[in-house]
C-alpha positions as a Markdown table, in Angstrom:
| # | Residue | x | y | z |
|---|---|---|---|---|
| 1 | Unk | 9.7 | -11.9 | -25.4 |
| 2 | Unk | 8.0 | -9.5 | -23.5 |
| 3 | Unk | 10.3 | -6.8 | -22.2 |
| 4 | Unk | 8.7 | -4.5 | -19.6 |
| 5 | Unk | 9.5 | -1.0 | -18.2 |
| 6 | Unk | 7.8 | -0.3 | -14.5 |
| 7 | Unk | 7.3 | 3.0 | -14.0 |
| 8 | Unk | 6.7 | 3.6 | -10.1 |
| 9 | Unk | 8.1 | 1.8 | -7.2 |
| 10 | Unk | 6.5 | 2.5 | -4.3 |
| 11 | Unk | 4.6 | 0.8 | -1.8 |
| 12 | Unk | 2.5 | -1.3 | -3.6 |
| 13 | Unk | 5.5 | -2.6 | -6.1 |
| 14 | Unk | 6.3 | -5.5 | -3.6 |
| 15 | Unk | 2.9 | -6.9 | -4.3 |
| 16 | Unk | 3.4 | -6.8 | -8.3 |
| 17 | Unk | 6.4 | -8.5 | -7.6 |
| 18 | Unk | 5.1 | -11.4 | -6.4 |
| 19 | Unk | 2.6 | -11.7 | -8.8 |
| 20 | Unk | 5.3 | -11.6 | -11.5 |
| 21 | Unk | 7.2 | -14.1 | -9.2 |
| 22 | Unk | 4.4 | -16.7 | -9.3 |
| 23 | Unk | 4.1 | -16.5 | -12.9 |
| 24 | Unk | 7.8 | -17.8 | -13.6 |
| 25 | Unk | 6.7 | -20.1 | -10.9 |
| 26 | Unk | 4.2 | -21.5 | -12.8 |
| 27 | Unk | 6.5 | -21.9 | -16.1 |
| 28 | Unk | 5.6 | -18.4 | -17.6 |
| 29 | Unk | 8.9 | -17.7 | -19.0 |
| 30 | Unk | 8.2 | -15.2 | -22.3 |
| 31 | Unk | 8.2 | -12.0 | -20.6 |
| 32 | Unk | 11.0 | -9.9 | -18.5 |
| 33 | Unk | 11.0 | -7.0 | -16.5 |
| 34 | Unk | 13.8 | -5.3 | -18.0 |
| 35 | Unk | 14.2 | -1.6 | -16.8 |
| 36 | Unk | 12.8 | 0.6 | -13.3 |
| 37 | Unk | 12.1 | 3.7 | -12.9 |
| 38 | Unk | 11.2 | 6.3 | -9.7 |
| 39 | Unk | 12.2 | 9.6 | -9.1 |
| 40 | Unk | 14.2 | 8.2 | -6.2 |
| 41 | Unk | 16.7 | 5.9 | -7.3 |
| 42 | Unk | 17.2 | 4.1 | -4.9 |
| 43 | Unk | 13.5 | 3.4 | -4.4 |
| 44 | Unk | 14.2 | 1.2 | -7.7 |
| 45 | Unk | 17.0 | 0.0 | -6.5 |
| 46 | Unk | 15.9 | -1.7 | -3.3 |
| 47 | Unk | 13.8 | -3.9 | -5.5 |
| 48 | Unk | 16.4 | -5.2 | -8.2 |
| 49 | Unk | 18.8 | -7.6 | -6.6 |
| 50 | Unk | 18.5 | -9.2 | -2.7 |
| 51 | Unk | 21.3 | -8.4 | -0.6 |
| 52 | Unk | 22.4 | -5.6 | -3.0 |
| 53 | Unk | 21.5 | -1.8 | -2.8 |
| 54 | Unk | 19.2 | 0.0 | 0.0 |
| 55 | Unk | 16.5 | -1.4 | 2.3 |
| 56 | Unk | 13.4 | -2.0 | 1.2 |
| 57 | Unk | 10.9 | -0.4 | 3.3 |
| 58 | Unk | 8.8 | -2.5 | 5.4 |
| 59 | Unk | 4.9 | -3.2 | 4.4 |
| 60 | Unk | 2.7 | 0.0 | 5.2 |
| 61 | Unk | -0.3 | -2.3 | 6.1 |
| 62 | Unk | -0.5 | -5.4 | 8.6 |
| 63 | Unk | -4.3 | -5.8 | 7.4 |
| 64 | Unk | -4.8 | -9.3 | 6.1 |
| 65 | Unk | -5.0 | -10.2 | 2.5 |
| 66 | Unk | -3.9 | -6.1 | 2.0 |
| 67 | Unk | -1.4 | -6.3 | -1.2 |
| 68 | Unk | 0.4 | -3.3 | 0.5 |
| 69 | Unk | 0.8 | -6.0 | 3.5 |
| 70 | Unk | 3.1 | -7.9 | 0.8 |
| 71 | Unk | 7.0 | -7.3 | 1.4 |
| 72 | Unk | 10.3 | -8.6 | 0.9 |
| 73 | Unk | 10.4 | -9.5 | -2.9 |
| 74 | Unk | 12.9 | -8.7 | -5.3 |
| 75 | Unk | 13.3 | -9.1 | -8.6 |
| 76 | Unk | 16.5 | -11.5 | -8.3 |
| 77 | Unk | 14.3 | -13.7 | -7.4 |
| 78 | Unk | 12.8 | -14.6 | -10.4 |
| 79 | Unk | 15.1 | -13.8 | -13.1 |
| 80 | Unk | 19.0 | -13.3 | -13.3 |
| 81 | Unk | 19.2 | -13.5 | -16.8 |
| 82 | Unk | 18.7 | -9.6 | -17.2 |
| 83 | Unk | 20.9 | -6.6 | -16.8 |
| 84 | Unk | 18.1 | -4.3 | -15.5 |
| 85 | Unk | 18.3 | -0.8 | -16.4 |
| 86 | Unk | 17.0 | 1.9 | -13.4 |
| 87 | Unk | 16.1 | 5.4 | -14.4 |
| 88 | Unk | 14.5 | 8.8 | -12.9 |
| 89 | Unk | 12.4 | 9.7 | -15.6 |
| 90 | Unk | 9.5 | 7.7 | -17.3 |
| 91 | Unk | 10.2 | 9.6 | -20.2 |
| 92 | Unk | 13.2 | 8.8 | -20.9 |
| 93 | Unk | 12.8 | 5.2 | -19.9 |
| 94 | Unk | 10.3 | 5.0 | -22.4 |
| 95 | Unk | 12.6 | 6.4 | -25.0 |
| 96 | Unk | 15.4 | 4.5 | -24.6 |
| 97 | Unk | 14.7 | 1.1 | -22.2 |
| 98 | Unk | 15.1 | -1.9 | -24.6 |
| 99 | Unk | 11.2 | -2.6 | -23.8 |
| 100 | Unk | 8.5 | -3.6 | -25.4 |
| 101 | Unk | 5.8 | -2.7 | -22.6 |
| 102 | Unk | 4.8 | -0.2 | -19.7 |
| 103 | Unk | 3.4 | -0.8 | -16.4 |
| 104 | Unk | 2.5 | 2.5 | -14.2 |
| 105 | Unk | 2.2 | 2.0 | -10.8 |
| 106 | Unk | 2.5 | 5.4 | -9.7 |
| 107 | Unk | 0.2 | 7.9 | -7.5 |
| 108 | Unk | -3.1 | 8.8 | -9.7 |
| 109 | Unk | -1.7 | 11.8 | -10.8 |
| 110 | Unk | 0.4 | 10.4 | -13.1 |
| 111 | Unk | -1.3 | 7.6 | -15.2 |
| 112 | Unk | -2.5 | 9.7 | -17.7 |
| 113 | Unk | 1.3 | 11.4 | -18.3 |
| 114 | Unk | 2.9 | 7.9 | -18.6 |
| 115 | Unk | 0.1 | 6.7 | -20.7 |
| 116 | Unk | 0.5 | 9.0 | -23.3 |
| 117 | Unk | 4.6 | 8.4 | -23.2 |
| 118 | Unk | 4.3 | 4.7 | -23.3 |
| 119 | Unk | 1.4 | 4.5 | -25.7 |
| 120 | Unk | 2.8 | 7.5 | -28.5 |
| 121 | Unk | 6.0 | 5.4 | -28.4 |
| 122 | Unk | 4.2 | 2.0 | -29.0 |
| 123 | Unk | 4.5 | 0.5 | -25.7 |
| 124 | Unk | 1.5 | -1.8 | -24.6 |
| 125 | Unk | 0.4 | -0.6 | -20.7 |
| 126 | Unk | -0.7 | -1.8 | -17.7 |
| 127 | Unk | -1.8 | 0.7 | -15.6 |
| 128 | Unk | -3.2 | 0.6 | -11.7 |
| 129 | Unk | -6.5 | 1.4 | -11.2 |
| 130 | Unk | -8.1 | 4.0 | -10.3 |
| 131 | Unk | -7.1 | 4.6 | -14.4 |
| 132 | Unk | -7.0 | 8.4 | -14.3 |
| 133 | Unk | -7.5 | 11.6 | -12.4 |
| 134 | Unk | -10.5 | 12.7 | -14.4 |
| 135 | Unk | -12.8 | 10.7 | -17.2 |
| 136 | Unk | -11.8 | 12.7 | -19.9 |
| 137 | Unk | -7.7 | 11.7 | -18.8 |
| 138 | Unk | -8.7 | 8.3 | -18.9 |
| 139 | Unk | -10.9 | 8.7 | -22.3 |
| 140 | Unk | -8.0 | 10.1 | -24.1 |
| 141 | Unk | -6.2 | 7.3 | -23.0 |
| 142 | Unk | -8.1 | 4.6 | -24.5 |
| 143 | Unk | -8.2 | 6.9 | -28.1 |
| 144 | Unk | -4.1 | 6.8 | -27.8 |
| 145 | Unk | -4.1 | 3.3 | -27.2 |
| 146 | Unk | -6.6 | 2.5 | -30.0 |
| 147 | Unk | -4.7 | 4.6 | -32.6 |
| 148 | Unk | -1.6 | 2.9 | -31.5 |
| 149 | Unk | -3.3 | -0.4 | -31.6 |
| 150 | Unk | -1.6 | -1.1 | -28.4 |
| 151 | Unk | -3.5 | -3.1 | -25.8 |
| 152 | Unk | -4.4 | -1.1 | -22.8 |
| 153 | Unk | -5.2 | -2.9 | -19.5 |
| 154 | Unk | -5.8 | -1.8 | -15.9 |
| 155 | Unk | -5.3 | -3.4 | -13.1 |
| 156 | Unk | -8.6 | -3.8 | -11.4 |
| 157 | Unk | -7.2 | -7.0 | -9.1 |
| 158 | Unk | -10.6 | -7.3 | -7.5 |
| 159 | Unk | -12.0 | -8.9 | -10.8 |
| 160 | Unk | -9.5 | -11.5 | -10.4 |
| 161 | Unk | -10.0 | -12.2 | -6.7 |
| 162 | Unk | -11.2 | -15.9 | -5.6 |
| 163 | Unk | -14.2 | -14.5 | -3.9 |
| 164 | Unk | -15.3 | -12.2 | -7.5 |
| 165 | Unk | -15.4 | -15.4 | -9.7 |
| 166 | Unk | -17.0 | -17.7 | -7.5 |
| 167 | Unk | -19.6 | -14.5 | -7.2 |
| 168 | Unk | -19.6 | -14.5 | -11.0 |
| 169 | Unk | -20.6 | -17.9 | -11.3 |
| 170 | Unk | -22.9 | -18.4 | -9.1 |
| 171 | Unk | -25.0 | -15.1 | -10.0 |
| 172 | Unk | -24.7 | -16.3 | -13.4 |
| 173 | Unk | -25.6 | -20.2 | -13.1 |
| 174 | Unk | -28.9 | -19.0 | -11.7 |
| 175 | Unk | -28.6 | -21.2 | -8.8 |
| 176 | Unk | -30.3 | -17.9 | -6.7 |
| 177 | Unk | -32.5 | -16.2 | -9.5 |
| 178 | Unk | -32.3 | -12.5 | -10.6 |
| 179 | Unk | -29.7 | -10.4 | -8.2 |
| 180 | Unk | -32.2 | -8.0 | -6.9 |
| 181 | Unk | -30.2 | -5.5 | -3.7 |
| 182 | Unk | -27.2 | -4.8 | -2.8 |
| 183 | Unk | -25.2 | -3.7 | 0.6 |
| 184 | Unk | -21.7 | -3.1 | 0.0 |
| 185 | Unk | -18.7 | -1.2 | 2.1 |
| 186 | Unk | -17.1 | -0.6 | 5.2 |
| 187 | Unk | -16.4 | 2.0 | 8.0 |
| 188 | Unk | -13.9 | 2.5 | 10.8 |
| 189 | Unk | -11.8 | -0.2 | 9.4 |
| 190 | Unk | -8.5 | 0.4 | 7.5 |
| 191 | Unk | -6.8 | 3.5 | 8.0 |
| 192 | Unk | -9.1 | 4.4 | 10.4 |
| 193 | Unk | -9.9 | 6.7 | 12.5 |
| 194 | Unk | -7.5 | 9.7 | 11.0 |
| 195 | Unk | -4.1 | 7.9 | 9.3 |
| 196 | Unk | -2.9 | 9.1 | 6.3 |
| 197 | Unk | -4.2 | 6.4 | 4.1 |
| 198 | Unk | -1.1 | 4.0 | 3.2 |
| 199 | Unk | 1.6 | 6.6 | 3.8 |
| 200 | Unk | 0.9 | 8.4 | 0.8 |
| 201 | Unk | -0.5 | 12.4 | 1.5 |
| 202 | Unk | -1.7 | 12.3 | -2.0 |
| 203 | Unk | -4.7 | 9.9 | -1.2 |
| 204 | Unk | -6.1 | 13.1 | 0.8 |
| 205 | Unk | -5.8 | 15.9 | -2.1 |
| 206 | Unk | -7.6 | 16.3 | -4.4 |
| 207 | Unk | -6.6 | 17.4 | -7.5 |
| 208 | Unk | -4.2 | 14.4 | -7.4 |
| 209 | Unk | -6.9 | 12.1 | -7.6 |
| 210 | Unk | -7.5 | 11.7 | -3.6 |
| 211 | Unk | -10.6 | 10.6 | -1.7 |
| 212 | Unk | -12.1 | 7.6 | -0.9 |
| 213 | Unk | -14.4 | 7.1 | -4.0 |
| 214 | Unk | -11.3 | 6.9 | -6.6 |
| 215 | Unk | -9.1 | 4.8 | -4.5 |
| 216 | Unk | -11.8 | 2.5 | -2.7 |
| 217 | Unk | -14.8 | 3.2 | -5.1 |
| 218 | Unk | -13.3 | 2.2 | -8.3 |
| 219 | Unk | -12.6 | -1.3 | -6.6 |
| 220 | Unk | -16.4 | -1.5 | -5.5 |
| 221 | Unk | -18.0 | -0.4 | -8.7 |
| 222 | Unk | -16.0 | -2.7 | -10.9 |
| 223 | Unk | -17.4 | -5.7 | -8.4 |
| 224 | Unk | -20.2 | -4.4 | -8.8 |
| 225 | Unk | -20.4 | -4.1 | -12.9 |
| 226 | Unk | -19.3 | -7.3 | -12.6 |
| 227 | Unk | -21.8 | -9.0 | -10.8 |
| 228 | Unk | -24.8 | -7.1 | -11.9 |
| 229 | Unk | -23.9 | -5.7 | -15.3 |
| 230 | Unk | -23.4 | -1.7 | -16.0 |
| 231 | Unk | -24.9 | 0.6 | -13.4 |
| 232 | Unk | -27.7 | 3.3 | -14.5 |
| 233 | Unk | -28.0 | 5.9 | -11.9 |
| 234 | Unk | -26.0 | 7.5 | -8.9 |
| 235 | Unk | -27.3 | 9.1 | -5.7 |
| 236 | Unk | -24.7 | 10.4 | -3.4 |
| 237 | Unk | -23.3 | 12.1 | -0.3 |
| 238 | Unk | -20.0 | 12.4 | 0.9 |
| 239 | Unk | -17.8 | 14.2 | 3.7 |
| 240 | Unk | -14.9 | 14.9 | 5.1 |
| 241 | Unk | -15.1 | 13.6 | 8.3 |
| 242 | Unk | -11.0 | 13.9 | 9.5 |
| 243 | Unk | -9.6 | 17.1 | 8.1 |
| 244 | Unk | -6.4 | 16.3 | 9.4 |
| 245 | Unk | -4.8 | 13.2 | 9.4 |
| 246 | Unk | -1.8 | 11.9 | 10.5 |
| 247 | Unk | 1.4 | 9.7 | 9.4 |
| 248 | Unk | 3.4 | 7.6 | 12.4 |
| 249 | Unk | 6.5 | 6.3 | 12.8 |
| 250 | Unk | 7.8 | 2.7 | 12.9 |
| 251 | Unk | 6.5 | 2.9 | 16.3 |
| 252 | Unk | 3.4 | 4.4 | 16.0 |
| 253 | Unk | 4.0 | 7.8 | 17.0 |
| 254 | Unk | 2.5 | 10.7 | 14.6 |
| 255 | Unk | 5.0 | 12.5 | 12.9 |
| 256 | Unk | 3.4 | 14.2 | 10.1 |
| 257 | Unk | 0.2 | 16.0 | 9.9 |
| 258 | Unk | -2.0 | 16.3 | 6.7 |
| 259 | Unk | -4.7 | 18.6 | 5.9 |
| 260 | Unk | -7.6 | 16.7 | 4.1 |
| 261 | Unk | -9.6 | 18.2 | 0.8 |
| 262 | Unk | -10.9 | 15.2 | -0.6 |
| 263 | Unk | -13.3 | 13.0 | 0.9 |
| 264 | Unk | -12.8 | 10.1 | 3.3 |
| 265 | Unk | -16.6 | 8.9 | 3.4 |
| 266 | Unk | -19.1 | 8.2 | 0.9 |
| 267 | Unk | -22.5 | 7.1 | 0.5 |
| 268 | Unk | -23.9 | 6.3 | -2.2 |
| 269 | Unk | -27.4 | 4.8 | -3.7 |
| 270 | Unk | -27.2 | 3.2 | -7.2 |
| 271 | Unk | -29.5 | 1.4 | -9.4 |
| 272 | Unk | -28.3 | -1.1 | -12.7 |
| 273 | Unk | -29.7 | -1.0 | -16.5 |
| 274 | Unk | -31.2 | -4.6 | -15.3 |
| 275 | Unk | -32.6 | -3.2 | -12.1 |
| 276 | Unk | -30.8 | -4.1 | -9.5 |
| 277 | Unk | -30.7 | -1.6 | -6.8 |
| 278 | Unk | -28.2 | -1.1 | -4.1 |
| 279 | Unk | -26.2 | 1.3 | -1.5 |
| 280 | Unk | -22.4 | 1.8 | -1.4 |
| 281 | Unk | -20.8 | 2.9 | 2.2 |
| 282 | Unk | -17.0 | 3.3 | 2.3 |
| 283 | Unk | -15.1 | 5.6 | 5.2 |
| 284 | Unk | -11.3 | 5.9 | 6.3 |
| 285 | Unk | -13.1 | 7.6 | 9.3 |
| 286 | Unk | -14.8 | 6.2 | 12.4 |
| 287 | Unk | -13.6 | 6.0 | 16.0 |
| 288 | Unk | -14.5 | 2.4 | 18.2 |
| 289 | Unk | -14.1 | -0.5 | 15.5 |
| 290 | Unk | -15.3 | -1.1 | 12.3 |
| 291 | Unk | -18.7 | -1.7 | 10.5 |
| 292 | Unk | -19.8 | -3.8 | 7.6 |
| 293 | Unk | -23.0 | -5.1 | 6.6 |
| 294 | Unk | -23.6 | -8.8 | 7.4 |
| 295 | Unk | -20.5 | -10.9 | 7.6 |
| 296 | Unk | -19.3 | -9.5 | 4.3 |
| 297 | Unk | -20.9 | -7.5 | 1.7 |
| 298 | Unk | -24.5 | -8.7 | 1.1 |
| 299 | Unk | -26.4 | -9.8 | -1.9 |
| 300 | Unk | -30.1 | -10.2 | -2.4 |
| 301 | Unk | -31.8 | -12.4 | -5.0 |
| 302 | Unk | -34.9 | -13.7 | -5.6 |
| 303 | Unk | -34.1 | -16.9 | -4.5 |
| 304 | Unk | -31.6 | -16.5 | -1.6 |
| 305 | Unk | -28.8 | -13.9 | -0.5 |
| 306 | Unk | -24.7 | -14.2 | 0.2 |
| 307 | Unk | -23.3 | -12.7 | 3.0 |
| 308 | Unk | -20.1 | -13.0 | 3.0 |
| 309 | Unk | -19.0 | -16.3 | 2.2 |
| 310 | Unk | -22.1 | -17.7 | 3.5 |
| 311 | Unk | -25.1 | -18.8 | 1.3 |
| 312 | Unk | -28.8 | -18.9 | 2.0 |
| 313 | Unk | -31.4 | -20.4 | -0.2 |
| 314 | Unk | -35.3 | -19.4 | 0.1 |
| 315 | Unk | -36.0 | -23.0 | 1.6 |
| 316 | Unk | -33.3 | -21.9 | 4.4 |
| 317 | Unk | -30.3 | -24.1 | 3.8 |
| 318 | Unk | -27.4 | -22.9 | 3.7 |
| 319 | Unk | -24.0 | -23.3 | 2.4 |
| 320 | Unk | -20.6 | -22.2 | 2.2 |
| 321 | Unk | -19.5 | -20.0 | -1.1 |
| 322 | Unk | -16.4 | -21.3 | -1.8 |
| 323 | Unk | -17.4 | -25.1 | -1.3 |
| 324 | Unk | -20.3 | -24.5 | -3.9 |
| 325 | Unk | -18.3 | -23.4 | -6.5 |
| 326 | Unk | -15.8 | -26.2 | -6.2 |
| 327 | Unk | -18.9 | -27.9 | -6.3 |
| 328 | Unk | -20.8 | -27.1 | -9.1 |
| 329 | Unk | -18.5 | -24.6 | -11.1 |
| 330 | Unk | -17.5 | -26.4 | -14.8 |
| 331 | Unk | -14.2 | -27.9 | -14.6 |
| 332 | Unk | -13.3 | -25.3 | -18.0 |
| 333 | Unk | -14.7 | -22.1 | -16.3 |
| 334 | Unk | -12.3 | -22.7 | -13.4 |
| 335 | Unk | -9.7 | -23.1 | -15.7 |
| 336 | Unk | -10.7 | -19.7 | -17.4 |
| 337 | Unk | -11.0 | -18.3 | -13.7 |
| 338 | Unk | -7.6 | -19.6 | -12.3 |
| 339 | Unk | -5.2 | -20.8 | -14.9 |
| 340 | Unk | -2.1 | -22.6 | -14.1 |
| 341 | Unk | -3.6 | -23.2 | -10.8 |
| 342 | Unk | -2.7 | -19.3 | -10.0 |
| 343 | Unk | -5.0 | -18.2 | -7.0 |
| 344 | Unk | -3.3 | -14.5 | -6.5 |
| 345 | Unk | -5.1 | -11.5 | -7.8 |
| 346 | Unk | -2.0 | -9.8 | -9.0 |
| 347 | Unk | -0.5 | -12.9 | -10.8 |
| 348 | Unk | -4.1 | -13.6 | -12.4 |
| 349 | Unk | -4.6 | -9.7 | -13.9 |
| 350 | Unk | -1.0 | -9.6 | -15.0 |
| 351 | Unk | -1.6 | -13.5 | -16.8 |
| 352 | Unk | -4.6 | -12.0 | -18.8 |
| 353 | Unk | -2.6 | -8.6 | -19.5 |
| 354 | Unk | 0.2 | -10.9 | -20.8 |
| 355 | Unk | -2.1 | -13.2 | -22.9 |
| 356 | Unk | -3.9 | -9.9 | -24.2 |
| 357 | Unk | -0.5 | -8.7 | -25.0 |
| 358 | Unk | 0.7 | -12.1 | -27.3 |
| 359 | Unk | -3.0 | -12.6 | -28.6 |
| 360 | Unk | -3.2 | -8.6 | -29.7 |
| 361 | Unk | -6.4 | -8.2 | -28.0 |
| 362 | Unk | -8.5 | -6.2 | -25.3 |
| 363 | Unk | -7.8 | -7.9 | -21.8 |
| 364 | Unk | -10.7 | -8.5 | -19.2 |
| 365 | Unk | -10.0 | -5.0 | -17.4 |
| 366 | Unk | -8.9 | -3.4 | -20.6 |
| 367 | Unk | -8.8 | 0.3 | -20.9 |
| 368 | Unk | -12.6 | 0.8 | -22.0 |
| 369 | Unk | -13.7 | -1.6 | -19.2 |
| 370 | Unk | -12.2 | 0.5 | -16.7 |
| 371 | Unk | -13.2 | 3.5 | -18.1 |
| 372 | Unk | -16.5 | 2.4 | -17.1 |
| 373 | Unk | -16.3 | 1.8 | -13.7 |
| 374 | Unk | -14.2 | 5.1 | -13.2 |
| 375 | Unk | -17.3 | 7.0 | -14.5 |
| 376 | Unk | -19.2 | 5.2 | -11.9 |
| 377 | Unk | -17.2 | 6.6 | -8.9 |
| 378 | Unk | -16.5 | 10.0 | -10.7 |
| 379 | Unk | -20.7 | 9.8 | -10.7 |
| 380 | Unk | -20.6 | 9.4 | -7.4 |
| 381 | Unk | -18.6 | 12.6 | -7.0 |
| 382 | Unk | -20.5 | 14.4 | -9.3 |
| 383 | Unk | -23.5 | 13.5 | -8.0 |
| 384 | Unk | -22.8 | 14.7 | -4.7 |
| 385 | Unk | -21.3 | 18.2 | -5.8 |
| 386 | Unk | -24.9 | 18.5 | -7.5 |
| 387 | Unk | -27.2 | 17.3 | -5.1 |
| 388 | Unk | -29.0 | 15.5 | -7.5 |
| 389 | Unk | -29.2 | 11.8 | -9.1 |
| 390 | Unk | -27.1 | 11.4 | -11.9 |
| 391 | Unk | -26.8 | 9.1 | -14.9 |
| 392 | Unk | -23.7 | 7.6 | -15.4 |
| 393 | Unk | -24.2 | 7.9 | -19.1 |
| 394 | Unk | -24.0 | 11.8 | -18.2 |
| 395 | Unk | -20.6 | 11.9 | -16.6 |
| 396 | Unk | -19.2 | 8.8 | -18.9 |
| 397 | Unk | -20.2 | 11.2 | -21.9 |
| 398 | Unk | -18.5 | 14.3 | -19.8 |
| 399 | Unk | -21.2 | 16.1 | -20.2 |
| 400 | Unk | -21.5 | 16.5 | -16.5 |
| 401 | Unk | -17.7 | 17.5 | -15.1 |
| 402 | Unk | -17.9 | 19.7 | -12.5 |
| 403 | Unk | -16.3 | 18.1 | -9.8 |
| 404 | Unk | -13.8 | 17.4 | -12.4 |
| 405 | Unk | -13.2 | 21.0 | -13.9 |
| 406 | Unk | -10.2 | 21.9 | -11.5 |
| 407 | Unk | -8.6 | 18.8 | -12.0 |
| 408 | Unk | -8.6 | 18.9 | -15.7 |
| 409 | Unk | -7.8 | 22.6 | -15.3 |
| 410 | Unk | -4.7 | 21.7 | -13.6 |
| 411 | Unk | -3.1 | 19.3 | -16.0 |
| 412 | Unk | -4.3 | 20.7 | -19.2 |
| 413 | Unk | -6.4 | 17.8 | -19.7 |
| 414 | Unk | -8.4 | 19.1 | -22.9 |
């Protein structure tokens, strides 16, 4: 039996829930969640038992297909066959839970500190992305693991979205020839033009791991890496476009103002060991509506392009994404893709964690994975303090760390 410790119930806690939910659903019964812990109490509370203890908080986000749009899970509904203990401190939860495993879904700041509680004590982690405030953070925290010989994963839930594996496949069957540009990103959208991003302040500092590259960037980069392999080269610009931003009330009204020192716009330009080349565009900011390239993000190869979910071959016919797959995808890759039938990200990244966990090896988005595409959007950073193109080989080494000093100054990260 898998016994597991969450460390960190905030807002996106709900969503993990329900992926856990779906997995007893689905007649994945070895593992329990067996102890919670917040530095609120009863922000653990309101998730144990429905109709018992607080409130929970209604979702931050009414953006479809946002996990922080998920609400009203608890975990009573999925298991009542364990006493679950709540505590204040991870430390001591780690000390003295009767668990087996960690997962950390706190604010960036603290992934690195639970890390190296859970893994010195033996716990196998899941982590949320991004994986750490700073590369070197998140390098010492695949050494722990790997001295431990505990299996580290993160969860990067974009790798397991529906639309990332039917990507995957068809890049890789060759349907479209060599994946040759890239448009990827957003602006004006979500959280846009000047709200504080999700209700959490911490999203706009920056030595707690703030800005839009960490939070949005990791997500894109990891698509990326996994569509066209590991990225080369970064050339970047970003800005601060709202200083100030603003949380509201349950009926919209700002009641909190928050002064902004990490970014809320990037753009970057990027190129891949195969060749590929492509530009990144993310903002919180941007007044009017939002902006994205084609119907979707955009993908180039030298025999068509996707746009979204659409499909268009060199000889002009087109087709839908999702129907192709279903199509043409082997019946034992979809099974790889979306076992049990699962279709939710969250379910699907904690599935592999689990099977990583019982088979005592790396999962998908194990520790060095994401350590990877972290460098990518710390290059990004980097590369835009330097005013130069960087190598990601450069900041992944931490031989370039500028950007980074402060923060690694501030936790004793040596």
């Amino acid at each position: 039996m898998i016994r597991i410790g969450i460390v960190g119930c905030g807002r996106i806690m709900a969503a993990h829930l329900r992926g856990y939910r779906l997995l007893r659903e689905a007649g994945v019964d070895d593992f329990r969640i067996a102890a919670l812990c917040s530095l609120d109490e009863d922000e653990a509370r309101m998730y144990a038992r429905r109709g018992e203890g607080p409130p929970q908080r209604a979702a931050v986000s009414q953006f479809a297909g946002d996990p922080l749009a998920v609400a009203d899970e608890y975990l009573s509904d999925f298991q009542d066959d364990v006493e679950v203990q709540v505590y204040t401190d991870f430390r001591r939860m780690v000390a003295e839970a009767p668990i087996t495993a960690v997962n950390d879904f706190t604010s960036h700041a603290l992934h690195h500190q639970v890390a190296e509680a859970a893994l010195n004590a033996d716990k196998d982690l899941l982590t949320e992305k991004p994986m750490a405030v700073s590369v070197r953070a998140a390098r010492r925290m695949c050494e722990l693991a790997e001295s431990h010989q505990r299996v580290l994963g993160v969860f990067q839930s974009g790798r397991y979205m529906s639309r990332t594996r039917h990507l995957q496949w068809l890049f890789e069957s060759g349907r479209l020839g060599n994946l040759q540009l890239m448009l990827i990103g957003s602006v004006g959208a979500r959280w846009a033009p000047d709200r504080v991003v999700a209700d959490t302040p911490w999203r706009h500092r920056r030595v707690e791991g703030g800005g839009i590259s960490l939070d949005v960037g990791v997500h894109r980069f990891d698509l990326i890496r996994a569509l066209a392999g590991e990225i080369r080269d970064v050339q970047a610009r970003t800005a601060i476009v709202e200083p100030v931003r603003w949380g509201h009330d349950e009926r919209g009204r700002p009641t909190q103002r928050v002064e902004c020192d990490a970014e809320d716009t990037v753009y970057a330009s990027f190129a891949t060991v195969a060749g590929a080349t492509g530009e990144l565009t993310a903002s919180w900011a941007g007044r009017g509506g939002g902006t994205m390239p084609g119907t979707g993000d955009v993908y180039y190869a030298s025999g068509g392009r996707v746009s979204g979910d659409d499909v268009t071959c060199g000889d002009g016919a087109t087709a839908n994404l999702a129907q192709l797959y279903e199509q043409g995808c082997p019946a034992d890759r979809k099974a790889r893709h979306f076992p049990l039938g699962l279709s939710d990200p969250f379910a699907l990244a904690q599935y592999e964690w689990l099977q990583a966990v019982r088979q005592r090896r790396p999962p998908e988005t194990s520790g060095r994975d994401a350590l990877a595409s972290l460098a990518c959007a710390f290059t990004v950073l980097e590369a835009a303090q330097a005013g130069r193109r960087v190598e990601v080989a450069e900041v992944a080494s931490g031989g370039l760390e500028a950007y980074q000093r402060a923060i690694n100054e501030h936790y004793r990260i040596t």
